[in-house]
N, C-alpha and C positions, 0 to 999 in steps of 0.2 A: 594314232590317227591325227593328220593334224585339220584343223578347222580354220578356213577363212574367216575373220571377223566380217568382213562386210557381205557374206553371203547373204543373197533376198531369192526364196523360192517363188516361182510364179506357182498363186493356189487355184485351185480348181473345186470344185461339188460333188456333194453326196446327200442321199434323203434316205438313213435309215430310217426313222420316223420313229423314236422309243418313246414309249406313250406309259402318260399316270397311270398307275395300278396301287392295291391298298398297300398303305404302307406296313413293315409290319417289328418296325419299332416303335420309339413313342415321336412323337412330332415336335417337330422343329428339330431334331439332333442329326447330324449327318454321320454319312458313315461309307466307307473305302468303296471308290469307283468300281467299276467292269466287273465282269463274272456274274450278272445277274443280281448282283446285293444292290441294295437302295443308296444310292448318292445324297439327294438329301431331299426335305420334305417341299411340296408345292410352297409359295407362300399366300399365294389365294387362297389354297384347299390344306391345311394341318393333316387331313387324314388321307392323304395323296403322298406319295414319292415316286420319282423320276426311277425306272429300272436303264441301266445300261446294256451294252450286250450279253446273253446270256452264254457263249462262247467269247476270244477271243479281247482285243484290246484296243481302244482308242485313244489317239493323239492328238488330243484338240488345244492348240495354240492364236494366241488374240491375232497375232499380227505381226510384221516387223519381220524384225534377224530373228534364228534360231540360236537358240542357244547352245553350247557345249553337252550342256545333259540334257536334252529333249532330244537329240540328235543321236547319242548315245543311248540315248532309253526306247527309242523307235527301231533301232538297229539290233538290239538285246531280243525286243519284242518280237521282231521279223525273224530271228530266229539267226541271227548273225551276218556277216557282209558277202556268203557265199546265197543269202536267199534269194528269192523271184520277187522280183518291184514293181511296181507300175505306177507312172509317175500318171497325171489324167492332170493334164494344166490347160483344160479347155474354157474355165471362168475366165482367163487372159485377155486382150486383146487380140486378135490375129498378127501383128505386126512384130508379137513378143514370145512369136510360138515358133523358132527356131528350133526343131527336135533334137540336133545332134549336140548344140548349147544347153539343151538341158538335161539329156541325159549325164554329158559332162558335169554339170556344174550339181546335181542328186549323186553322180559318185563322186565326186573330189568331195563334196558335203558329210555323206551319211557310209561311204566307204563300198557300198552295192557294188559286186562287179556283173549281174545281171539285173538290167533297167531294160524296161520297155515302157515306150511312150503309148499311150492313146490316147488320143484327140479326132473328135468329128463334131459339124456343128448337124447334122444327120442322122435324126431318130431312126429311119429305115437301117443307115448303119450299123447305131449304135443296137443295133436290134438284133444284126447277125451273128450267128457261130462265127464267123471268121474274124471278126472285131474283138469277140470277148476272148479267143483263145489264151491270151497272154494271163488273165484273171483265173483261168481254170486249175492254173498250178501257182500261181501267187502266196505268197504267206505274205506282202506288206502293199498296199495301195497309198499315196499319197495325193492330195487335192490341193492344189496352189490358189493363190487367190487372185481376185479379180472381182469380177460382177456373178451373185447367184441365178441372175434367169440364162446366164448364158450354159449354166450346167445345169438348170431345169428343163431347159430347152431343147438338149439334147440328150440326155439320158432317163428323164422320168420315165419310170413306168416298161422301162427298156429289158434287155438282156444285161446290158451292163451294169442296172442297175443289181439285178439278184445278183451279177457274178460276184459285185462289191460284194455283199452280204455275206454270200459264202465264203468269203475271206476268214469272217469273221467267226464263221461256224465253225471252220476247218479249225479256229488259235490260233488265227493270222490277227494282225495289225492293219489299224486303217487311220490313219491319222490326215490331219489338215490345218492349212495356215489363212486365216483371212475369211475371204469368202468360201474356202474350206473347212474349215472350221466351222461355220454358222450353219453351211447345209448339212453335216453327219444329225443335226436334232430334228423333230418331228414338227416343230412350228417355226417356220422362216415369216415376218413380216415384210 
């Protein structure tokens, strides 16, 4: 596969919301992401750990280019380059939501030869069966970044937001860059 170096995903949002529960190793020691095992311990709370999803796999990246192997490990995850994608680059600005430029630009990246875009700035949208259809057979979602209220704005509380979820049930992938990234946790400041 090969990889543009100067690739920049536009990210988009998500509020799984994984929330403290007891921890149940000893505190302060971390221990291997996803699958429901404890990441690592609050630093407020010692007797708190962060659980991740109890299905499923996340891809959370600070920012910037993608790398070679995160790119590679999101595509492994999805279940290979023949899987169902959904790119959701609605944190963007409007001005940089060209759909057919970015479906191009998630398959010349991540190798996907099915991409579906979703984007609306329309909770009543983002609410219906015929928005989320693309989500219902998904194994990988992707969230480019931008601004989080623009993906709280539109999807909290939605259909789209469970379809994300199920992604995750199903041992799909849900990863994100940026303000994608920051919205997959349960506390955004």
């Amino acid at each position: 596969m090969r990889f543009p170096s100067s690739l920049k995903l536009p990210a988009t949002l998500l509020f799984l919301g994984f929330t403290p529960v007891q921890a149940s190793e000893e505190p302060g020691k971390a221990s291997p992401a996803g699958n429901g095992q404890p990441v690592a311990t609050s630093p407020s709370d010692p007797t708190t750990s962060t659980l991740g999803p109890k299905e499923g796999s996340l891809v959370i990246v600070g920012g910037g280019q993608l790398s070679l192997p995160i790119v590679e490990r999101f595509a492994r995850l999805a279940g290979g380059t023949e899987a169902e994608v959904v790119l959701i680059p609605t944190a963007a600005e409007d001005d940089m939501l060209d759909r057919e430029a970015l479906a191009r630009q998630i398959t010349n990246a991540f190798g996907f030869k099915k991409v579906a875009i979703l984007h609306t700035r329309d909770c009543a949208e983002a609410d219906s069966e015929a928005f989320v259809a693309p989500l219902k057979t998904a194994r990988a979602v992707w969230f480019g970044g931008g601004r989080h209220w623009r993906l709280v704005d539109s999807y909290l509380g939605t259909r789209t937001q469970r379809e994300v979820e199920k992604v995750l049930e199903r041992g799909g992938v849900v990863g994100g860059s940026s303000a994608g990234a920051t919205i997959i946790g349960s506390f955004l400041v």
